[in-house]
C-alpha positions in Angstrom: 30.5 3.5 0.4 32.4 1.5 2.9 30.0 -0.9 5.0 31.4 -1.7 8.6 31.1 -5.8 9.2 31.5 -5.8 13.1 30.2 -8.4 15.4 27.6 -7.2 17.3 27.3 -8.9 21.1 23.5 -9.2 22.0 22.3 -8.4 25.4 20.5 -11.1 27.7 17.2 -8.5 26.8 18.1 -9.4 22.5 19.2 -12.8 23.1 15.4 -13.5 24.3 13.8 -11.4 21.5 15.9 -13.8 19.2 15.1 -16.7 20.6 11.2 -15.9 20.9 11.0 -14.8 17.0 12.3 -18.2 16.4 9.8 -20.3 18.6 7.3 -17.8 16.3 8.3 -18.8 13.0 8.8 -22.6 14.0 5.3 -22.6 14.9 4.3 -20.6 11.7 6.6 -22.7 9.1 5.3 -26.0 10.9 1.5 -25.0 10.6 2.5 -24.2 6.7 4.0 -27.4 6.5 0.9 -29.1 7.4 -0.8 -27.5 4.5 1.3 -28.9 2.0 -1.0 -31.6 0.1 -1.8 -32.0 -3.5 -3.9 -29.8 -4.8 -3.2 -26.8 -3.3 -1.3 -23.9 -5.2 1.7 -22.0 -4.1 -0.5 -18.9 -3.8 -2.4 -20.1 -1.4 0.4 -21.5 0.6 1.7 -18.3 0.7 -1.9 -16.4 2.0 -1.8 -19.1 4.6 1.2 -18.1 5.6 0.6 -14.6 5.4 -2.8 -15.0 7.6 -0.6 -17.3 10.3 2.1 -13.9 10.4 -0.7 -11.7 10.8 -2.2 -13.8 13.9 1.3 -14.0 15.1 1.2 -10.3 15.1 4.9 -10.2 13.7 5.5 -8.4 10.7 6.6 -10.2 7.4 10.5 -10.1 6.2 10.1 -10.8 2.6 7.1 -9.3 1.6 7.7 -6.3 -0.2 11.9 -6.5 0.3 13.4 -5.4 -3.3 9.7 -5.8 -4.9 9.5 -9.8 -3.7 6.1 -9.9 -3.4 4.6 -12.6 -1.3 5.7 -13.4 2.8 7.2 -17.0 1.6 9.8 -18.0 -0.9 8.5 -21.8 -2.6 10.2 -23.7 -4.7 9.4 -26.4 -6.2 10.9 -29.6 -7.5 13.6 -28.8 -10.1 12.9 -25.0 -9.4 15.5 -22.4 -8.2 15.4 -21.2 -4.2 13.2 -18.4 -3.5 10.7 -19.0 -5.8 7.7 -16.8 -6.3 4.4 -18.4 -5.7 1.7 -18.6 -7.7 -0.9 -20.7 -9.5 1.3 -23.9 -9.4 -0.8 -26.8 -8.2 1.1 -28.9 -5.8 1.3 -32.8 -7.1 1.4 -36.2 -5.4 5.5 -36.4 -4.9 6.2 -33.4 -5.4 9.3 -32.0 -3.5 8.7 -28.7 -2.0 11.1 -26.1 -0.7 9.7 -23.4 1.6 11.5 -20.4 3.2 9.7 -17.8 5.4 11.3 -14.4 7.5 9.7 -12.6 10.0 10.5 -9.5 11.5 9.6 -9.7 15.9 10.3 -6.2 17.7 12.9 -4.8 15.2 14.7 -8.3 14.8 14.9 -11.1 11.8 14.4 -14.3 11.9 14.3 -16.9 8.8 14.1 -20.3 8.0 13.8 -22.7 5.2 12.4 -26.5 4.8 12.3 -28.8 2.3 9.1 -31.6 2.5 7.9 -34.4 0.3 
């Protein structure tokens, strides 16, 4: 099956849908980034960030997308992107890669950091 791979041209009215899903996750994946501190696991990284989506009211993009089960993608250290978190105890130094999608009235955003 052939997949059509034309540029869509957003209206003023999806230009500002866009832009406000982006001021969304900026504050979410900032408020996450707070939380990063040793001690903390991966898991719990990601409930924080599921609990800041929820208060958002947004919906999240990852979570159940081809059985990925959690809202954020972390990484760690010498670990691939879009790792899956779990009981991994954050350490003193440790480098920490975070990536986080959100769906806002039918539209996508995502972004990615890297702290530590």
């Amino acid at each position: 099956m052939k997949q059509s791979r034309t540029i869509t041209i957003k209206t003023a009215e999806e230009l500002d849908i866009l832009r406000e899903a982006g001021k969304i996750l900026s504050k979410i994946i900032k408020e996450v980034q707070c939380s990063l501190k040793s001690g903390i696991s991966t898991e719990q990284i990601d409930q924080l960030t599921e609990k800041l989506i929820k208060d958002y009211k947004v919906i999240p993009a990852f979570k159940g997308y081809r059985g990925f089960p959690a809202c954020a993608c972390i990484s760690t250290n010498e670990e691939v992107v879009h790792g899956i978190p779990g009981k991994r105890i954050l350490r003193e130094g440790d480098i920490v890669s975070l990536d986080v999608g959100i769906i806002y009235k039918n539209y996508y955003s995502d972004t990615a950091v890297t702290a530590g």
